[in-house]
C-alpha positions in Angstrom: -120.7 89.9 -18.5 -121.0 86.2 -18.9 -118.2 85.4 -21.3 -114.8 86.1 -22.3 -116.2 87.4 -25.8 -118.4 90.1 -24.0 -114.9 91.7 -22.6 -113.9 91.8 -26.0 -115.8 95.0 -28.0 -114.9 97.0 -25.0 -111.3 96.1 -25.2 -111.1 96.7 -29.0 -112.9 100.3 -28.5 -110.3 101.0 -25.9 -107.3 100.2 -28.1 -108.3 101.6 -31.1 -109.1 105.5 -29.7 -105.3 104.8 -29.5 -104.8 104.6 -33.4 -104.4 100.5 -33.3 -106.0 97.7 -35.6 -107.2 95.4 -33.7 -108.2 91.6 -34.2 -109.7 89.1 -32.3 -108.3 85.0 -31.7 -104.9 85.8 -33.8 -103.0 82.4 -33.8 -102.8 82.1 -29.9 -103.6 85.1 -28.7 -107.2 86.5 -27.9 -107.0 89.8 -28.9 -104.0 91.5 -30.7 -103.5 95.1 -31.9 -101.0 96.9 -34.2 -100.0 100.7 -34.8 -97.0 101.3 -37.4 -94.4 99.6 -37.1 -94.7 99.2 -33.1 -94.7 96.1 -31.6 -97.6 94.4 -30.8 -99.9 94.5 -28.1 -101.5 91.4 -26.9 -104.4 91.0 -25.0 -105.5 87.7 -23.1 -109.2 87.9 -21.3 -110.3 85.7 -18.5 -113.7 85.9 -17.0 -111.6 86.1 -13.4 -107.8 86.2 -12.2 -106.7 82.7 -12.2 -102.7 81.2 -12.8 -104.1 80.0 -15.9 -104.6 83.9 -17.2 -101.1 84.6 -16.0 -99.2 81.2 -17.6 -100.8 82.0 -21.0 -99.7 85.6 -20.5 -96.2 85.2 -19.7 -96.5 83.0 -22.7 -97.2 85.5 -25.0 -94.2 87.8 -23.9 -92.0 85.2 -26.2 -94.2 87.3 -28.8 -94.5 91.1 -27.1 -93.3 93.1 -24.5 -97.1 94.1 -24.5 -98.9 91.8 -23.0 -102.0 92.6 -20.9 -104.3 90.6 -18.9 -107.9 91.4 -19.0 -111.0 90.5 -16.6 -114.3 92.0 -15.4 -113.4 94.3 -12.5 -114.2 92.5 -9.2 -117.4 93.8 -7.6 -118.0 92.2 -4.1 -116.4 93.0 -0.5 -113.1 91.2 -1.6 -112.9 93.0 -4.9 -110.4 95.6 -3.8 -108.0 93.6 -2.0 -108.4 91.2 -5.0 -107.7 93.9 -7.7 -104.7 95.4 -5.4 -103.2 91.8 -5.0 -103.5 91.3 -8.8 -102.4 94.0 -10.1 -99.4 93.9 -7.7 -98.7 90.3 -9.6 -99.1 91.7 -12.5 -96.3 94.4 -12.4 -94.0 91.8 -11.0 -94.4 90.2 -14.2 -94.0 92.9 -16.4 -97.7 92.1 -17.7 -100.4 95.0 -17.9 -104.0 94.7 -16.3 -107.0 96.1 -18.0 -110.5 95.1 -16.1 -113.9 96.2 -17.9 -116.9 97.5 -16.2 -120.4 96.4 -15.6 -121.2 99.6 -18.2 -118.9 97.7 -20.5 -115.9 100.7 -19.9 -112.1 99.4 -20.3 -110.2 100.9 -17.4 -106.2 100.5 -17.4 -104.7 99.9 -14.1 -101.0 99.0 -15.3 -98.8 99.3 -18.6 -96.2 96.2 -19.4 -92.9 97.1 -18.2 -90.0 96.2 -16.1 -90.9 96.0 -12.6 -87.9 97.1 -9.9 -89.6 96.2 -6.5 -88.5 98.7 -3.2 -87.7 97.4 -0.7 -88.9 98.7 3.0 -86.4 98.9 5.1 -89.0 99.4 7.9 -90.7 95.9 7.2 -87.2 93.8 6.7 -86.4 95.5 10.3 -90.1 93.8 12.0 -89.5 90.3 10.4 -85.8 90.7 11.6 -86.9 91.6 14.9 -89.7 88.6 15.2 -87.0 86.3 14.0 -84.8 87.4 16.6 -87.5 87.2 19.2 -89.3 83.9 18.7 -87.5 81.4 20.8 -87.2 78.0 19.0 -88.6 77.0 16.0 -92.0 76.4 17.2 -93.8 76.7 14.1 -94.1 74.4 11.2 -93.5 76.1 7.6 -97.0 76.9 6.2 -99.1 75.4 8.6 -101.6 77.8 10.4 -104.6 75.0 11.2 -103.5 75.2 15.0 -102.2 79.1 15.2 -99.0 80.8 15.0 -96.8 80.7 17.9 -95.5 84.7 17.8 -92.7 85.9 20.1 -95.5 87.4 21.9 -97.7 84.5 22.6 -94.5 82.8 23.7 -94.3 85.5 26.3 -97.9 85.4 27.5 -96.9 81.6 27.7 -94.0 82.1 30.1 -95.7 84.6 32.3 -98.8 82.2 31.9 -96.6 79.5 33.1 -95.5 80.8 36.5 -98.3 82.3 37.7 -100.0 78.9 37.2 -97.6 77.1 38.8 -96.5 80.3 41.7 -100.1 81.9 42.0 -100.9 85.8 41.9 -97.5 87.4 41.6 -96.3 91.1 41.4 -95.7 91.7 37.3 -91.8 92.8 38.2 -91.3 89.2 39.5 -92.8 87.5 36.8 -90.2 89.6 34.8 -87.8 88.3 36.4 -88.6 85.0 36.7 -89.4 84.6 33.4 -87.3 87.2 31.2 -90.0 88.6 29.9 -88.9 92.4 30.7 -92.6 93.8 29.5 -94.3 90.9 31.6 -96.4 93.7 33.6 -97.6 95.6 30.2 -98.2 92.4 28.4 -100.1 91.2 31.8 -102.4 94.8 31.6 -103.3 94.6 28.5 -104.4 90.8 28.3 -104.3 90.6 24.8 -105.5 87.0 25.2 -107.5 87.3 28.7 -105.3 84.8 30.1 -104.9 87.2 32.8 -106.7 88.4 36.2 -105.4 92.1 37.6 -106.1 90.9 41.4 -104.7 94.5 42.8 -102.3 97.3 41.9 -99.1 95.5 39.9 -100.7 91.7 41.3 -101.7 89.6 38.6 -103.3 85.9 38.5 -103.9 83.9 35.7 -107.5 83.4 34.4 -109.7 81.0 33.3 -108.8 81.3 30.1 -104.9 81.4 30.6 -105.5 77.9 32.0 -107.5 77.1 29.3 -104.7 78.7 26.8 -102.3 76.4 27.9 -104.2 73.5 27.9 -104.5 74.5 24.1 -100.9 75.6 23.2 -99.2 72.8 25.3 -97.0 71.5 22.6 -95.9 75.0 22.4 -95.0 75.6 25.9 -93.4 72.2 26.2 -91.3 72.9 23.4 -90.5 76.3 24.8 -89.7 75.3 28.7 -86.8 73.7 27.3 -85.4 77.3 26.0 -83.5 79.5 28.1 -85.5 82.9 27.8 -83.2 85.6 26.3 -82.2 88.5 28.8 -84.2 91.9 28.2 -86.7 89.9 26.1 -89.6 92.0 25.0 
């Protein structure tokens, strides 16, 4: 499908094995169908998702309840999460989401309605958790260009920091010298490889630890300054 027209005849077939009329470019609307004395159902069709499709659409709820948004269905690796992340949007808005195939067949992922998100308690406890973790403020709001400084890396930091500066140490001192109560897991599994396993609980820090931070300097600056919390994770 090349244009917005060629999503229209499957669209119309669709909607009218439902018992609706159906008429294409209406006033401001690209495809509108009526059954009795129902509201309408309005269709808008984009060749892709874009926040053009969705302004025009929550346009049209000033008209209907039943509004849809239709595209080609993604093809392509991304096409899953795209469709998932869309049609997620979509029910947000109250808007439904039709997508036509490559065999010119009108699928319907979502009907218009009032959408009353859960909440997970499970996922409000992690960012909680993080929050109450991460030392500092050591990231800036929406920038990712140089990496995000987790509660984790500012661990592997700390424990990075003192065996620099002390040399191979037993993971139970680095613990304690640093707060980091899981300093010996988080030393084994060298999530980063900023760390050498010399011998049995004696750890020194790698190549790469050096190297790591070299890199996340600022960070550790910043965080040498903070008083590590007692039992931190």
């Amino acid at each position: 499908m090349k244009r917005e027209q060629d999503l229209y005849p499957p669209i119309k077939q669709l909607l009218m094995t439902q018992g609706y009329e159906v008429k294409g470019e209406v006033g401001a609307a690209d495809v509108v169908a009526c059954r009795g004395d129902e509201p309408p159902v309005i269709v808008e069709l984009k060749m892709r998702f874009s926040l053009s499709l969705f302004h025009q659409a929550v346009a049209r709820q000033a008209m209907s309840d039943l509004v849809y948004v239709a595209v080609p269905k993604p093809t392509g690796r991304t096409a899953r999460r795209a469709l998932k992340d869309n049609l997620s949007l979509c029910r947000r808005l109250g808007l439904g989401l039709i997508t036509v195939r490559a065999d010119a067949v009108a699928e319907v992922h979502c009907d218009p309605g009032p959408y009353a998100p859960r909440k997970s308690k499970v996922k409000t406890a992690r960012l909680l958790r993080e929050f109450n973790r991460l030392q500092g403020d050591p990231n800036a709001g929406g920038a990712t260009r140089h990496g995000i400084v987790t509660a984790y890396r500012q661990d592997a930091l700390r424990c990075a920091a003192h065996l620099a500066e002390h040399g191979v140490a037993k993971g139970a001192a680095v613990a304690k010298a640093t707060g980091v109560a899981a300093a010996t897991r988080l030393m084994r599994d060298n999530h980063y490889g900023w760390f050498d396993k010399v011998d049995k609980g004696l750890y020194a820090l790698s190549a790469a630890g050096g190297e790591g931070l070299k890199h996340w300097a600022y960070s550790w600056e910043n965080l040498a300054d903070v008083e590590p919390r007692e039992g931190q994770l």
